[in-house]
C-alpha positions as CSV (number, residue, x, y, z in Angstrom):
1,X,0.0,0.0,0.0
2,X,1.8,3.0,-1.2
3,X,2.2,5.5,1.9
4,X,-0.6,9.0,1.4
5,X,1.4,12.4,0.0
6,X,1.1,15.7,1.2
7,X,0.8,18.6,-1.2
8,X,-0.1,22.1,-0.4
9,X,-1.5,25.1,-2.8
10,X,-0.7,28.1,-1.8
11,X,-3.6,31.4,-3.0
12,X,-1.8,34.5,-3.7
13,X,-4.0,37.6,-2.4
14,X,-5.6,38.2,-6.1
15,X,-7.1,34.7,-6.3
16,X,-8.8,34.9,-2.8
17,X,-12.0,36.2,-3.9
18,X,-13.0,33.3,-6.4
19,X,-13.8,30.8,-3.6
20,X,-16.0,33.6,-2.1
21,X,-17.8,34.1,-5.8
22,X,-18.3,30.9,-5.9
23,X,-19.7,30.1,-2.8
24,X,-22.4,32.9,-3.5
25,X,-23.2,31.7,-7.1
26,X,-23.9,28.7,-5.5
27,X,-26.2,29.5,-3.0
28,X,-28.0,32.2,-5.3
29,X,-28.4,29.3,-7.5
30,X,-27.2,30.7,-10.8
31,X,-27.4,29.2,-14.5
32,X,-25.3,26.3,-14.9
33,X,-23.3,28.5,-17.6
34,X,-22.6,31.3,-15.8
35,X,-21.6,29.2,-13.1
36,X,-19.2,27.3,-14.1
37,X,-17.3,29.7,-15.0
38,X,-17.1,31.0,-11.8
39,X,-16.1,27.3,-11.0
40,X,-12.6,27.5,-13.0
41,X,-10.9,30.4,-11.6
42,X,-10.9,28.2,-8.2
43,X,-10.2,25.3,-10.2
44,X,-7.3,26.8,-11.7
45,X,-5.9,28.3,-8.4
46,X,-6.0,25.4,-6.3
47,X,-6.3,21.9,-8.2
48,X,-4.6,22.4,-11.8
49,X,-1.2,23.1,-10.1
50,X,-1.1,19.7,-8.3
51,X,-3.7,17.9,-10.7
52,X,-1.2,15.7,-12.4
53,X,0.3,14.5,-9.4
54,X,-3.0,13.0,-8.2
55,X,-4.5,9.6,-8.7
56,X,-8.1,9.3,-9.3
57,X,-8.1,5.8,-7.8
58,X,-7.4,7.1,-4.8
59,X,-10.0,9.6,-2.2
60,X,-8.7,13.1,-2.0
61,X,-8.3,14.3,1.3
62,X,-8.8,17.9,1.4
63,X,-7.3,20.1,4.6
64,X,-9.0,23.6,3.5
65,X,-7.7,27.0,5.4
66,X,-8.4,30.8,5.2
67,X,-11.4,31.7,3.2
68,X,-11.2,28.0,1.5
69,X,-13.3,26.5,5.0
70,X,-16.7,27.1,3.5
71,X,-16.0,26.2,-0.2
72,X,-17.9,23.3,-1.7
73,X,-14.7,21.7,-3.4
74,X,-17.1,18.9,-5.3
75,X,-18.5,21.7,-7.6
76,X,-15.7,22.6,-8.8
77,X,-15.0,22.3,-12.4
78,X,-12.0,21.4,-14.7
79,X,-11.8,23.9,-17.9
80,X,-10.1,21.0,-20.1
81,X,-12.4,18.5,-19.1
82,X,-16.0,20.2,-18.5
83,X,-15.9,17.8,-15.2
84,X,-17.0,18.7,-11.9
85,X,-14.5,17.6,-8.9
86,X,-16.8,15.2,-7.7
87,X,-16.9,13.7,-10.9
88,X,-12.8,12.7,-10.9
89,X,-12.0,12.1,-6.9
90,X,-14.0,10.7,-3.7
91,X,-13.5,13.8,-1.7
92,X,-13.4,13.9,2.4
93,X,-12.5,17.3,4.0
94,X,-10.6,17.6,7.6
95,X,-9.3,20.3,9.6
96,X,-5.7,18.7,10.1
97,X,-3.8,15.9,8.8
98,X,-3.7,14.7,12.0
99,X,-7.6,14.6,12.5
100,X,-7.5,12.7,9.3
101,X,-5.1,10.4,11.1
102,X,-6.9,10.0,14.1
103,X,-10.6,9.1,12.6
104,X,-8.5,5.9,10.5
105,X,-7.0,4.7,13.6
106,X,-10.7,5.1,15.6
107,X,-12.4,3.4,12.7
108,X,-10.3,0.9,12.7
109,X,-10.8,0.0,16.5
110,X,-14.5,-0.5,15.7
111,X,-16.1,-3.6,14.0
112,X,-18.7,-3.5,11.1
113,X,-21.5,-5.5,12.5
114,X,-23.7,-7.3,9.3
115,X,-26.5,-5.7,9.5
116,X,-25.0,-2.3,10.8
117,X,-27.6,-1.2,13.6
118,X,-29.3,2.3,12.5
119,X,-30.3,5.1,14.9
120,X,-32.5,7.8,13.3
121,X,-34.2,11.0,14.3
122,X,-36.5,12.9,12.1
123,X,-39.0,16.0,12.9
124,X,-39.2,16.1,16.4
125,X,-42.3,17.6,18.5
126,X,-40.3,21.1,19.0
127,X,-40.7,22.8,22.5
128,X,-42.7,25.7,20.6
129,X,-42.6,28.1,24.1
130,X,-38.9,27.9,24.1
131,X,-38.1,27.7,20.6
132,X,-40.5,29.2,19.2
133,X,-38.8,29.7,15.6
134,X,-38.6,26.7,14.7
135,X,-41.0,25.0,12.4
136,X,-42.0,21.2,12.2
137,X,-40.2,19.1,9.5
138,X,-42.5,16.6,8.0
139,X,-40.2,16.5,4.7
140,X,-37.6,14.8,7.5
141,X,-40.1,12.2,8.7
142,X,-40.3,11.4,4.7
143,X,-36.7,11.1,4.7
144,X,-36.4,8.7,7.7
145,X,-39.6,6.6,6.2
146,X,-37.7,6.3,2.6
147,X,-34.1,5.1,4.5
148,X,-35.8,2.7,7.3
149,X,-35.8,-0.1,5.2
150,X,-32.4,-0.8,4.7
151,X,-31.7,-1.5,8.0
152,X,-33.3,-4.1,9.5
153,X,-32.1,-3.6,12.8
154,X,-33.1,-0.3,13.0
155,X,-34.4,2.1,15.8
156,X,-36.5,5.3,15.0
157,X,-37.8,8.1,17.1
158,X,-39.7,10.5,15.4
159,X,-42.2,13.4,16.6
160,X,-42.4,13.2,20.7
161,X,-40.4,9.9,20.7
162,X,-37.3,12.2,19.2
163,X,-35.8,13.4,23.0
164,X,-32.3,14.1,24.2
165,X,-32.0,11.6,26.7
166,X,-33.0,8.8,24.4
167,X,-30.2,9.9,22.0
168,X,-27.6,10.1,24.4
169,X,-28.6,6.5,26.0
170,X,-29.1,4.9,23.1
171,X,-26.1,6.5,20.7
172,X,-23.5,4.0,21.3
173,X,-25.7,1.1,20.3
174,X,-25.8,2.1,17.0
175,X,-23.3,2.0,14.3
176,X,-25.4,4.8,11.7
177,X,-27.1,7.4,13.2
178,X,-28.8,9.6,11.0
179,X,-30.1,13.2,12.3
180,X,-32.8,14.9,10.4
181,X,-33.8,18.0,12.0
182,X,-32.7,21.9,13.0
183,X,-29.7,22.4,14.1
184,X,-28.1,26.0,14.3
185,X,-24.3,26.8,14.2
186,X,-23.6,29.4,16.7
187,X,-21.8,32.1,15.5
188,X,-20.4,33.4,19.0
189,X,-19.1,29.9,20.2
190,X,-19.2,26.9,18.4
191,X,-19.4,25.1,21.7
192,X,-22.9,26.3,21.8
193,X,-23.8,25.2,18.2
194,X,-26.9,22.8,18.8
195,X,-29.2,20.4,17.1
196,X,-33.1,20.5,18.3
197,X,-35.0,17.4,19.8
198,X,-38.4,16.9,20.7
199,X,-39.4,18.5,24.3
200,X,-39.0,16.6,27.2
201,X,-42.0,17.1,30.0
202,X,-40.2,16.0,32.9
203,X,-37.4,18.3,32.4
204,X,-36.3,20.5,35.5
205,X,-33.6,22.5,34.6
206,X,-32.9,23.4,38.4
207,X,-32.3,19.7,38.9
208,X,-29.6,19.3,36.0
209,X,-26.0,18.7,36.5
210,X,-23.9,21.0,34.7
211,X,-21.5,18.1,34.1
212,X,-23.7,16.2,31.9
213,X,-26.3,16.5,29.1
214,X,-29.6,18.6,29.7
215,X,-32.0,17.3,28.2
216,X,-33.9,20.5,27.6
217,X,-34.7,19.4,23.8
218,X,-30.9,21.1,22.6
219,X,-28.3,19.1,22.6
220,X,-25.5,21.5,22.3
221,X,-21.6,20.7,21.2
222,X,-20.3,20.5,24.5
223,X,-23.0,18.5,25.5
224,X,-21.6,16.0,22.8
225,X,-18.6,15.8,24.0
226,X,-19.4,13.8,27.0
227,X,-21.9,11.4,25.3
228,X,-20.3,7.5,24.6
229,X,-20.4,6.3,20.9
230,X,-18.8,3.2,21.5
231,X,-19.9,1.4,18.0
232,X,-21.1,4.5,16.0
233,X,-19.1,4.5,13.0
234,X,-21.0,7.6,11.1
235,X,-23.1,10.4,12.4
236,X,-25.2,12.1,9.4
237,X,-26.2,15.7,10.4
238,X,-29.1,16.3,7.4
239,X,-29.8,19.9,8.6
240,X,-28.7,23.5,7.8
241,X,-24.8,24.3,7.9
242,X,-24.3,21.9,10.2
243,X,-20.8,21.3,8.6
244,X,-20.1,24.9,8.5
245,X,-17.5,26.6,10.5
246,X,-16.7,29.8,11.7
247,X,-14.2,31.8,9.2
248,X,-13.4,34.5,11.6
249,X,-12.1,31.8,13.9
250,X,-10.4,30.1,11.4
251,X,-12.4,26.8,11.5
252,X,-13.0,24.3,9.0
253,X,-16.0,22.5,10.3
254,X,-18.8,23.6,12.4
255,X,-19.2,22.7,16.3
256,X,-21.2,20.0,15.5
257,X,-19.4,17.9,13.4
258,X,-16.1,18.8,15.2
259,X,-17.8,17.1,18.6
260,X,-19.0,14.1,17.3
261,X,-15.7,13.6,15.8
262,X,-13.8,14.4,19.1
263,X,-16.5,12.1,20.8
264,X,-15.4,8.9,19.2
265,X,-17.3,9.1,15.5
266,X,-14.4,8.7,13.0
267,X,-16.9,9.6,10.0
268,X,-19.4,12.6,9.9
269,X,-21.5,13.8,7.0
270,X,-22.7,17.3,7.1
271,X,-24.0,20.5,5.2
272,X,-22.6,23.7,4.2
273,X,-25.4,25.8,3.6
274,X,-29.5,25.5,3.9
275,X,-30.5,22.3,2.5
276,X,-33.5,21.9,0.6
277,X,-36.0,19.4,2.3
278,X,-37.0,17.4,-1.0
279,X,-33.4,17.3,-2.5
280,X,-32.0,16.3,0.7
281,X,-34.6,13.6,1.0
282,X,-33.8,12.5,-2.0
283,X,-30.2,12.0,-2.0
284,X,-30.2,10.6,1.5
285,X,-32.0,8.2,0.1
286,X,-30.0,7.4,-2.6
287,X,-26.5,7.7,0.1
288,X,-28.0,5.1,2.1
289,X,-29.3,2.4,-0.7
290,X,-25.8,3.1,-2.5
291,X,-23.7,2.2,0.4
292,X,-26.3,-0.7,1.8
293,X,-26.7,-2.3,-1.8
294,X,-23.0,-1.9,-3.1
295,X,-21.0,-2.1,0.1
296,X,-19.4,1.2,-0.6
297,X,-17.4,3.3,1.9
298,X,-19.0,5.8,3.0
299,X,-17.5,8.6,1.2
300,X,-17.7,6.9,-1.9
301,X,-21.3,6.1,-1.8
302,X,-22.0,10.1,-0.9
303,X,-19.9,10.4,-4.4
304,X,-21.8,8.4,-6.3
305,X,-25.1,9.4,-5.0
306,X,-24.0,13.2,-6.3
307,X,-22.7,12.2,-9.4
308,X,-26.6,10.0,-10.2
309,X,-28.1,13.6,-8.7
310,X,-26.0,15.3,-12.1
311,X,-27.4,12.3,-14.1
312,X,-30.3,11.3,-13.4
313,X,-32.3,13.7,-10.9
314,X,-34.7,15.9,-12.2
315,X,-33.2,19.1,-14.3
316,X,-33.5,21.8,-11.6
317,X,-31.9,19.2,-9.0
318,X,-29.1,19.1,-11.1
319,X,-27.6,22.2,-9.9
320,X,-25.0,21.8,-7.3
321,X,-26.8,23.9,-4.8
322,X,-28.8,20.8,-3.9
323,X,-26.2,18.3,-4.1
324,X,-22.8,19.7,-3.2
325,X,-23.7,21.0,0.1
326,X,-23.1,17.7,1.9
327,X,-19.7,16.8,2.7
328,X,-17.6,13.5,4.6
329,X,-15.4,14.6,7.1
330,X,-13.6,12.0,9.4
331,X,-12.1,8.7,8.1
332,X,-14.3,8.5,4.7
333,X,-13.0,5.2,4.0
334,X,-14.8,3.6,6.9
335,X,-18.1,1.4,6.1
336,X,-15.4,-1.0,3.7
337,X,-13.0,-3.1,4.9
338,X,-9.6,-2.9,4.7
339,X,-9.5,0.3,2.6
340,X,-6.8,2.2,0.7
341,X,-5.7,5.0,2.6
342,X,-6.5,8.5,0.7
343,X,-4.4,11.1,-0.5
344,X,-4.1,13.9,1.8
345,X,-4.2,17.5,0.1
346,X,-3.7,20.5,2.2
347,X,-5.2,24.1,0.7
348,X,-4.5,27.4,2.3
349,X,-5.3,30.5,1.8
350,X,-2.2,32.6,3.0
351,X,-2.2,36.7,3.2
352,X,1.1,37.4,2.8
């Protein structure tokens, strides 16, 4: 097994504003012409100068910095070859090569059971009094209903069944546990970034211990930090920028994704931006029937389920604002055994 390389692309100060364009094209969900040629600037900057020294056999492990943390690197398109990113390399994203390192090694510690035991949460009964913003999800109870079936040992809490302290006891029994529902990425500490359950009537927040979970209906990032995934393998947050972290403290993934990982979940799947509930539903879906049916890693089987969204999903799902906002962070390799390592690639953004 050759040993993974480590190449860095450097972004002079001109070329910093094409992941922000980009980015913003995205989300504003501009023609697929006009687009993509916002796509190649990036392209050019950061893959065409180390292109021919990667090999598409191999999952590119992307270590983003600077402005390049929020950039979806999947859309990005090749000007020779017309082909979006995603298209040429299984793609995983990590904050440090050492993170990278870490997730293999924890991955490796835990065993792939046969039937891998799911855990999933969609549209819980919201605490309306104390949050009262948020709306009910019955496109996520969809979600859950299409992916059930794959599993056969399964275990699903929907509406008032979706609480805290279920999650938290039941987490570590679980290999796949799949989160549909709100989460919000705090913008002051990432510590307080937090993912919304279903309201719990017996809880006394007088009575909690401030050394363990609350379980007020939010289960915040520190509060993740202290739960006990012992077999989870993958934690999918389907929700809003649950994967996205804070530029202005130079972080590459959001507080959510960041605890699960430091919690003992080598492989995370997570969002950039807003995700559309019918898109999402539909490729989560497709993630989970790829990697059940073909026994595909989980980073590959996110690949393939976004390269069938550019084929075969109906014309306005084609764009890559409802398929490129989901990213693997962790160990993407995990959910095949014995895999190839990937090929690490750090990308910075220096000022200099």
């Amino acid at each position: 097994m050759p040993p993974p390389q480590l190449l860095a692309a450097d972004a002079e100060p001109e070329g910093l504003t094409g992941p922000r364009t980009l980015t913003s094209a995205i989300y504003a969900r501009l023609r697929a012409d006009i687009l993509t040629g916002k796509c190649r600037p990036s392209e050019k900057l950061l893959i065409a100068p180390i292109g021919k020294q990667l090999d598409p056999n191999r999952t590119l492990c992307i270590v983003p910095d600077g402005i390049l943390q929020d950039l979806p690197f999947a859309s990005l398109v090749s000007p020779e070859s017309k082909r979006y990113l995603i298209e040429d390399f299984s793609l995983v994203i990590n904050p440090s090569a050492s993170v990278f390192a870490r997730t293999i090694d924890l991955s490796r510690s835990k065993q792939r059971g046969e039937s891998e035991a799911f855990l999933a949460i969609g549209n819980p009964s919201f605490n309306q009094l104390a949050f009262p913003n948020l709306f009910p999800l019955p496109k996520s109870q969809q979600e859950i209903d299409r992916i059930r079936s794959f599993y056969p040992q399964r275990l699903i809490l929907t509406g008032r069944q979706a609480i805290e302290s279920t999650l938290a006891k039941q987490i570590g029994n679980y290999e796949i546990v799949h989160l549909a529902t709100h989460a919000l990425s705090d913008q002051h500490s990432s510590m307080l970034s937090t993912i919304f359950l279903a309201s719990e009537c017996d809880f006394d927040a007088e009575g909690q211990n401030p050394d363990r979970v609350a379980f007020d209906g939010a289960l915040r990032a520190h509060e993740i930090y202290r739960l006990k995934p012992e077999r989870t393998r993958l934690v999918i947050l389907s929700s809003c920028r649950s994967g996205l972290g804070d530029r202005s403290r130079n972080e590459v993934m959001g507080g959510l994704a960041q605890a699960f990982l430091t919690a003992g979940v080598p492989t995370v799947i997570a969002s950039l931006w807003d995700v559309d509930d019918e898109s999402a539903a539909r490729l989560m879906e497709k993630f989970h029937a790829t990697h059940r049916s073909k026994g595909l890693a989980f980073g590959e089987a996110l690949r393939q389920t976004q390269i069938s969204f550019l084929q075969t999903a109906p014309a306005r799902l084609r764009h890559p604002y409802f398929w490129a906002t989901f990213i693997v962070t962790g160990d993407s390799l995990a959910g095949k055994p014995e895999p190839a390592l990937p090929t690490p690639v750090a990308l910075r953004a220096d000022k200099r």
